[in-house]
GULUMFI-737039 format. One line per 5 residues: for each residue x, y, z of C-alpha. Coordinates in steps of 0.05 Angstrom, whole numbers, plus 5000, padded with zeros to 4 digits. Layout:
<rokols>
X:Y:Z  ... .
</rokols>
This chain:
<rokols>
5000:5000:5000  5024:5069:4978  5042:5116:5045  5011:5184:5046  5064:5246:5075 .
5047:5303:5097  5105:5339:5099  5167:5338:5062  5203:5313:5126  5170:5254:5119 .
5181:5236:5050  5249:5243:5055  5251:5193:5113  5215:5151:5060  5268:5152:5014 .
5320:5144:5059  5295:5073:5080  5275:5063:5012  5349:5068:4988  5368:5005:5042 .
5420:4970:5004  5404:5008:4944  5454:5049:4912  5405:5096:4878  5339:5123:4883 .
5313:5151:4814  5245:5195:4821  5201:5227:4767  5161:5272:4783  5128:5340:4735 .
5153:5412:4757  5122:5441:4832  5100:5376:4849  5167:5378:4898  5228:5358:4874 .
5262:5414:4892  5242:5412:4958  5255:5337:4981  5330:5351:4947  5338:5401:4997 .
5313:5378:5052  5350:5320:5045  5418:5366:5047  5399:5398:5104  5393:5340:5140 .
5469:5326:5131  5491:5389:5096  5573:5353:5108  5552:5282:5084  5507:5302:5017 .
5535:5338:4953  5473:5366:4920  5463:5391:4853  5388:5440:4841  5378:5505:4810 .
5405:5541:4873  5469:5519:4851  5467:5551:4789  5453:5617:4830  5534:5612:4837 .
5541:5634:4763  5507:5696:4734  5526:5740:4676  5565:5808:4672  5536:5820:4602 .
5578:5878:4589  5637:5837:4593  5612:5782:4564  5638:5735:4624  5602:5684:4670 .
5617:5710:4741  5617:5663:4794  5618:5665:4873  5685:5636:4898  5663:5635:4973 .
5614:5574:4947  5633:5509:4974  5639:5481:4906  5684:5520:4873  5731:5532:4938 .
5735:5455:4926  5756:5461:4862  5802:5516:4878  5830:5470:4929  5833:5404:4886 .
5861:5431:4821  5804:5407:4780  5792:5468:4728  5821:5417:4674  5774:5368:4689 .
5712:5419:4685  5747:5441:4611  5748:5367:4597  5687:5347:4616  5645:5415:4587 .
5686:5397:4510  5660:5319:4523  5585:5342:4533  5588:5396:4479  5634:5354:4431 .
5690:5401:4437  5661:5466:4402  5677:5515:4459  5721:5524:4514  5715:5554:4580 .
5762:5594:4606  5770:5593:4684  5802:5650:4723  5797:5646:4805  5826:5707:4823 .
5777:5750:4786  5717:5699:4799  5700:5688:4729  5691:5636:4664  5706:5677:4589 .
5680:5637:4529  5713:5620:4458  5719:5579:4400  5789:5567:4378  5795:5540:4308 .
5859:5579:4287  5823:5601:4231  5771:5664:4217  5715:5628:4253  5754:5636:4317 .
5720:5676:4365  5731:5696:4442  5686:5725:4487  5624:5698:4461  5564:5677:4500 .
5535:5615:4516  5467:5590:4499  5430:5574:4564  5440:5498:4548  5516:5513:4543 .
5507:5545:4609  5467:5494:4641  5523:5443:4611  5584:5483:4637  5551:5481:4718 .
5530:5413:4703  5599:5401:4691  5632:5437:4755  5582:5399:4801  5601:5323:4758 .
5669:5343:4758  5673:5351:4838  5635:5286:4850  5676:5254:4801  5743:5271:4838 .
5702:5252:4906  5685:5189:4884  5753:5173:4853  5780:5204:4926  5744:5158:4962 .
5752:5087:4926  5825:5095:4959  5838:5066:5016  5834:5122:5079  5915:5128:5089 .
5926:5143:5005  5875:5193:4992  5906:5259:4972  5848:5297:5023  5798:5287:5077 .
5759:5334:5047  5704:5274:5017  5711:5231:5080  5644:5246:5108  5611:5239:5041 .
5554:5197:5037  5500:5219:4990  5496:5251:4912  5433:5283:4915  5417:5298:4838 .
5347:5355:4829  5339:5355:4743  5406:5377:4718  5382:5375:4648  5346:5435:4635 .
5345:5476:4581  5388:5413:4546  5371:5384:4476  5359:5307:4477  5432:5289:4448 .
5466:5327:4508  5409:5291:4552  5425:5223:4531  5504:5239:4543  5495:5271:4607 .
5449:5205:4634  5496:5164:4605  5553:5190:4635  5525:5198:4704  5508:5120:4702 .
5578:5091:4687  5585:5155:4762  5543:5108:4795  5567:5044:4781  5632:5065:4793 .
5612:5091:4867  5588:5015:4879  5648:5002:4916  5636:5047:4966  5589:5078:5012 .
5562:5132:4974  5485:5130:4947  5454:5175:4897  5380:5215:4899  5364:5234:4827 .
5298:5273:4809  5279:5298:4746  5211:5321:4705  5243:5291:4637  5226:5224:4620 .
5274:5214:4564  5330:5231:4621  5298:5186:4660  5289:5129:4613  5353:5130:4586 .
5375:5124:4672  5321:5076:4698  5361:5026:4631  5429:5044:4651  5419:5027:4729 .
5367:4964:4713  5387:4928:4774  5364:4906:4840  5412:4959:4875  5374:5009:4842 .
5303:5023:4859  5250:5073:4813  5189:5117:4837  5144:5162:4816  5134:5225:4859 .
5058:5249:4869  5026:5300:4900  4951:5306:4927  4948:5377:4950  4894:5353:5010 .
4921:5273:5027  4994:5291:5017  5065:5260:4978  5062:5191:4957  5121:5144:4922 .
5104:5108:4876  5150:5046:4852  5168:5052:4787  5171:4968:4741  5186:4995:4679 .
5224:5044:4634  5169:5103:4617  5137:5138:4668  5081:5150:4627  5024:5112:4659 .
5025:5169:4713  4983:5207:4649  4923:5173:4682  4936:5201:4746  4953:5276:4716 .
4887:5283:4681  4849:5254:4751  4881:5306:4795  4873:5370:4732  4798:5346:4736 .
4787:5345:4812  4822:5420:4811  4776:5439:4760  4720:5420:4785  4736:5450:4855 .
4759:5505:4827  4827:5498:4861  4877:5504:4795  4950:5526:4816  5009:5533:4783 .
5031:5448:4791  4967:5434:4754  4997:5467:4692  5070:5434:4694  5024:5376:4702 .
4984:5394:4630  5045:5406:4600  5080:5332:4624  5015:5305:4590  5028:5339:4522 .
5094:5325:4509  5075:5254:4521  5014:5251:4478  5068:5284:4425  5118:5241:4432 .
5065:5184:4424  5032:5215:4365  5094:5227:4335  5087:5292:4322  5145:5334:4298 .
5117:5403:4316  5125:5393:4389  5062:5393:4442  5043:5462:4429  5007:5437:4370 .
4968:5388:4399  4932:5453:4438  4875:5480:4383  4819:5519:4417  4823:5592:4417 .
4863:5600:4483  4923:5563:4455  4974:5625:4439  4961:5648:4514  4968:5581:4545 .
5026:5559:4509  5059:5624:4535  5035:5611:4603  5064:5531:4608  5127:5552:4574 .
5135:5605:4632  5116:5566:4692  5159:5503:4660  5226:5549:4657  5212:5588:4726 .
5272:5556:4765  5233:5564:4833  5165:5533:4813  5181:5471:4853  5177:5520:4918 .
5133:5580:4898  5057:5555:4889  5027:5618:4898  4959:5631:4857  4943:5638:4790 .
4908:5702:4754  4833:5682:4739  4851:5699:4661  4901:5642:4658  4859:5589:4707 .
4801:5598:4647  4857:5588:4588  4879:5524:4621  4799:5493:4634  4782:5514:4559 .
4845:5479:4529  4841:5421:4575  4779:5401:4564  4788:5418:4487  4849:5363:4493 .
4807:5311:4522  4759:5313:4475  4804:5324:4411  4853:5265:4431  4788:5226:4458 .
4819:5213:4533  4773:5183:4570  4737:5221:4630  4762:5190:4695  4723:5246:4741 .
</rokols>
């Protein structure tokens, strides 16, 4: 039987005794349901003993777009680490492996910030250029994989060879949807790449939370890791009952449609639509797209007349990196966008009514 949580507090103990002899813990869940809240909770728990990677770590990096340079904080944690540990050539490395080499970073400490260029030796060289957001989202992707990388690699030595202490009380990767903003190529490498990071942490005591709203990321994950030691859920969210796991048999989330259109319904009919209810929407057209085939994306499967405002509306809630925590209201314009198109997808695509 499925257990009901109240709070956050409580799921996390969930997954803690869920993870047992596990070595990893992979949970999909849509945006707001509370991803981003269970990741950090579970850090603050044991801020020394977990090495967590969310959109607050991101907030390390911001732009000076005069300069055309990605500034970063070097009080954080992270990149004193890498400060301390030498490992700006593995971050280089490991950036040119996800993004096949096109660009390199530039890393300079004392002034606290990355420069940008392509170097062909030719006329299509170029410095100081800026990133796309994916390139972005790649490059921190690549500080945090490059630190747990070295941790891991610290810590498969034996206590009196390691070269520092400083991973010794290390004892969970907590992992919140590094993929945004990526294209399905970089998704693929990045899942990839942080399964062969997992298997190679099976010889020692260090287990692994990863969350994430993509289900290609987490298909190409729940394959990679398809053993006992590694267990699957399904996060949900029922905003009167509470957070439930649900375990996950097989490779696509996508049965948890069923479930989205049951709780869009209920909200509808109680008139209770918030901002989760519209990540959830969105979950359930890109995989009616996907299994449709269509090439447009899921913004065409939306036809009534409330489509250009709705598809503006999903598109901002999905990219607003602190959804997962802020559920405050929705304006009354929006809440009537969202019934009008639902209910126009149900019928168009023939779903059944489950309400």
């Amino acid at each position: 039987m499925t257990r009901l949580h109240e709070t956050v507090a409580s799921l996390a103990d969930e997954v803690l005794r869920g993870l047992g002899d596990s070595r990893s813990a992979l949970i999909y869940a849509p945006n707001t349901i509370g991803k981003t809240r269970l990741a950090q909770q579970l850090k603050e728990r044991d801020p020394d003993g977990v090495v967590l990677y969310n959109s607050f770590v991101e907030d390390v990096f911001t732009w000076d777009n005069e300069r055309v340079v990605l500034k970063m904080n070097p009080t954080s944690d992270l990149l004193e680490t890498i400060v301390t540990q030498g490992l700006d050539g593995a971050i280089i490395d490991h950036f040119g492996a996800f993004t096949s080499g096109r660009i390199e970073p530039k890393l300079d400490f004392e002034r606290g910030e990355i420069s940008f260029g392509i170097h062909k030796g030719d006329d299509n060289s170029a410095d100081g250029i800026k990133v796309s957001r994916a390139e972005e989202s790649i490059f921190v992707w690549s500080v945090y994989y490059s630190v747990l990388s070295e941790a891991i690699e610290t810590l498969r030595d034996s206590p009196e060879l390691r070269s520092t202490a400083d991973y010794d009380q290390l004892t969970l990767a907590v992992i919140d949807d590094p993929v945004s903003s990526m294209d399905d190529v970089r998704i693929v490498s990045v899942a990839l790449e942080l399964s062969e990071l997992i298997k190679r942490a099976s010889e020692i005591d260090l287990k692994f939370v990863i969350t994430t709203h993509h289900a290609l990321f987490f298909n190409v994950l729940f394959n990679a890791l398809r053993r006992k030691k590694n267990q699957a859920y399904v996060l949900q969210h029922d905003p009167g009952a509470g957070w439930s796991l649900r375990k996950q048999s097989h490779d696509s989330p996508f049965s948890y449609h069923l479930g989205i259109i049951e709780d869009i319904q209920r909200a509808i009919s109680a008139n209770t639509v918030e901002r989760a209810h519209f990540n959830q929407f969105r979950a359930l057209l890109e995989k009616t797209a996907n299994f449709l085939g269509y090439t447009g994306g899921w913004g065409s499967l939306l036809r009534g007349p409330d489509a250009p405002l709705l598809t503006k509306v999903l598109n901002l809630y999905s990219h607003d990196r602190f959804g997962d925590i802020d559920t405050s209201d929705v304006a009354a314009e929006y809440k009537e966008a969202f019934t009008n198109e639902f209910q126009e997808f149900l019928k168009t695509y023939r779903w059944a009514e489950t309400v």
